[in-house]
C-alpha positions as a printed NumPy array, in Angstrom:
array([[-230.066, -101.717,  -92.35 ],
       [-229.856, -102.576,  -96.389],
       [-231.214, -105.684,  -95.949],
       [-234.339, -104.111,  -94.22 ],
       [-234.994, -102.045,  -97.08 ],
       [-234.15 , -104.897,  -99.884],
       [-236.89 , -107.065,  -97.557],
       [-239.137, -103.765,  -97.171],
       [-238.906, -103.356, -100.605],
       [-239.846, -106.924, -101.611],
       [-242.852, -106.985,  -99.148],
       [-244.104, -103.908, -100.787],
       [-243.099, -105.131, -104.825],
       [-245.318, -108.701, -103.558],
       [-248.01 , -106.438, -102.196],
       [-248.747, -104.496, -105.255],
       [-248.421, -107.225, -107.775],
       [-251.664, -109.136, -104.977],
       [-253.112, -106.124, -105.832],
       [-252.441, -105.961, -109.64 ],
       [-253.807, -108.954, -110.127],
       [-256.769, -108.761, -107.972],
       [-257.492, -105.626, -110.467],
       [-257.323, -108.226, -113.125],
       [-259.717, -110.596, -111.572],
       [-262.297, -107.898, -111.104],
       [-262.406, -106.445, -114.87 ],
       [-263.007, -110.51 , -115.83 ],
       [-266.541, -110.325, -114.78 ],
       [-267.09 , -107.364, -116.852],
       [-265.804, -108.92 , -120.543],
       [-268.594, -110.222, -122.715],
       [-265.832, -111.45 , -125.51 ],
       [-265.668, -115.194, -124.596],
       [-261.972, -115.052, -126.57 ],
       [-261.264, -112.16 , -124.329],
       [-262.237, -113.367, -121.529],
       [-260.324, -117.037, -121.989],
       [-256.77 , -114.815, -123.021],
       [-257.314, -112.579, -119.765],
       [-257.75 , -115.783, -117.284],
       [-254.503, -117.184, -118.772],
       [-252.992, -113.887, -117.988],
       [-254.327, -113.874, -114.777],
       [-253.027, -118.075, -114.398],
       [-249.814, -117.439, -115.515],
       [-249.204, -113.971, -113.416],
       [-250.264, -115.795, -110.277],
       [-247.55 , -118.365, -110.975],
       [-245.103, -115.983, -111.347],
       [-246.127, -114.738, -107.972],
       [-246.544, -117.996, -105.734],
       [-243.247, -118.415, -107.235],
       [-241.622, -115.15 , -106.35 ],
       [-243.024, -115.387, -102.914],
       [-241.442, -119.131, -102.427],
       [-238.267, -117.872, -103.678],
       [-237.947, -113.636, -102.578],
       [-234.677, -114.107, -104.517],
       [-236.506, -113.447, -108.033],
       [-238.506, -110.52 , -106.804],
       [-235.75 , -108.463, -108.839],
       [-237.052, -109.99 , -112.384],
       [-239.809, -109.003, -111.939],
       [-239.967, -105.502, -111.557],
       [-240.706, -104.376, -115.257],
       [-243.609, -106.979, -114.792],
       [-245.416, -105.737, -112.035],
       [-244.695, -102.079, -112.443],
       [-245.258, -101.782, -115.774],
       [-246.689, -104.507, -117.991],
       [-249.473, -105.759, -115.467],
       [-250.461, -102.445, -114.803],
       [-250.615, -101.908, -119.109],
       [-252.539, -104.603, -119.307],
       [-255.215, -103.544, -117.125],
       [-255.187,  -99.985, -118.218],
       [-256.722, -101.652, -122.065],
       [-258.554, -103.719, -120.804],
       [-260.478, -101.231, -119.096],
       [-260.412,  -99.28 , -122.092],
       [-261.907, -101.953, -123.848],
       [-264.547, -102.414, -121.327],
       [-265.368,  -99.524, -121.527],
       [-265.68 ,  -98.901, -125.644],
       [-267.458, -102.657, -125.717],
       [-269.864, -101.276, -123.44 ],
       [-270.526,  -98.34 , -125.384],
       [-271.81 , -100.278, -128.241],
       [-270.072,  -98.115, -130.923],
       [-269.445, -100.398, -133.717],
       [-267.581,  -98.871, -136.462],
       [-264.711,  -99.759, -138.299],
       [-261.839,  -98.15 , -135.727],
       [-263.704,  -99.655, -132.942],
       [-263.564, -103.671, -134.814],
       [-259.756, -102.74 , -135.273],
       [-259.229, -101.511, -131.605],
       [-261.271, -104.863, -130.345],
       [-258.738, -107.104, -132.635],
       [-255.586, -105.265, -131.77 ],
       [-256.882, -106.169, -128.039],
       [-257.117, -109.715, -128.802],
       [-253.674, -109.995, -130.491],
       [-252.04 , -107.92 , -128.133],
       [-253.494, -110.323, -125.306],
       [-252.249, -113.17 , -126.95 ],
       [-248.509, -111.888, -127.22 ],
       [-249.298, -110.697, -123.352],
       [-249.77 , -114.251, -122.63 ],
       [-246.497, -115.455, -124.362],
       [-244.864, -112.934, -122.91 ],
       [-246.004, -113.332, -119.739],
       [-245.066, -117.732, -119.85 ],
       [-241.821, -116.476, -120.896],
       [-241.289, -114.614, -118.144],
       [-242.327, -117.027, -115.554],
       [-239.819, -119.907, -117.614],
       [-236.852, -117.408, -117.218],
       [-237.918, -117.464, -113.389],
       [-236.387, -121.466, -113.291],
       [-233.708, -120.765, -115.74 ],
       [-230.775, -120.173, -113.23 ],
       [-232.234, -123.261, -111.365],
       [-231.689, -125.371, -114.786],
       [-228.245, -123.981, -115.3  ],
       [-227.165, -124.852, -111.759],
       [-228.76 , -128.137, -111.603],
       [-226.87 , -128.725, -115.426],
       [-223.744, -127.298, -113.555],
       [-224.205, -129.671, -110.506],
       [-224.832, -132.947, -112.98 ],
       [-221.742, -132.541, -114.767],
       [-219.162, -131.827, -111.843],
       [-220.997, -135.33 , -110.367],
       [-220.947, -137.22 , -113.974],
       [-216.946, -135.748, -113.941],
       [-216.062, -137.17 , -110.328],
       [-217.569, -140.407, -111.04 ],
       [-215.267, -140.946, -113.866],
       [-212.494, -140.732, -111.519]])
């Protein structure tokens, strides 16, 4: 019965990152910032990586929990905030320093988010390392 609910639960953690993402895709269409738009498609590249991989591999739905049920969603949240205070048109001096702290925090968002989706292969590399050196240890026999 666990195992239904681990699978359950990884159906339902692959369903709502779709959907996160999706959310992502449709505030694109509604950034005029051509530096803001290019930082949220790379967002939107690298989270869709992360999950083709996750759904080749269920095993890694674990690490990415914090991802899809918390930084995604952030993500989206100021970006619509942004949306909206662009579309305002207020210009003043705390609106220029909310529109840079967006782009810099979308460009740490899309280191973050490449880190992420490296660490996703790094038990692969460490087994594959592990496998080379037990074969590169028998063939010295």
């Amino acid at each position: 019965m666990e195992n239904n609910n681990e699978f359950n639960k990884g159906i339902k953690e692959l369903s709502n990152l779709k959907e996160n993402i999706y959310n992502l895709r449709k505030l694109f269409d509604e950034i005029e910032n051509d530096n803001v738009k290019k930082l949220l498609k790379e967002i939107i590249k690298i989270s869709d990586k992360i999950y083709k991989e996750v759904v080749v591999n269920t095993n890694k739905i674990y690490k990415i929990e914090k991802f899809n049920n918390y930084y995604i969603i952030t993500v989206e949240k100021i970006i619509n905030k942004y949306i909206k205070l662009t579309k305002s048109k207020i210009n003043n001096s705390e609106s220029e320093a909310f529109f840079s702290k967006v782009e810099e925090f979308l460009e740490n968002v899309t280191i973050s988010f490449d880190n992420l989706y490296q660490s996703l292969f790094k038990d692969e590399v460490i087994d594959i390392d592990a496998e080379i050196k037990v074969m590169e240890k028998e063939m010295k026999l």
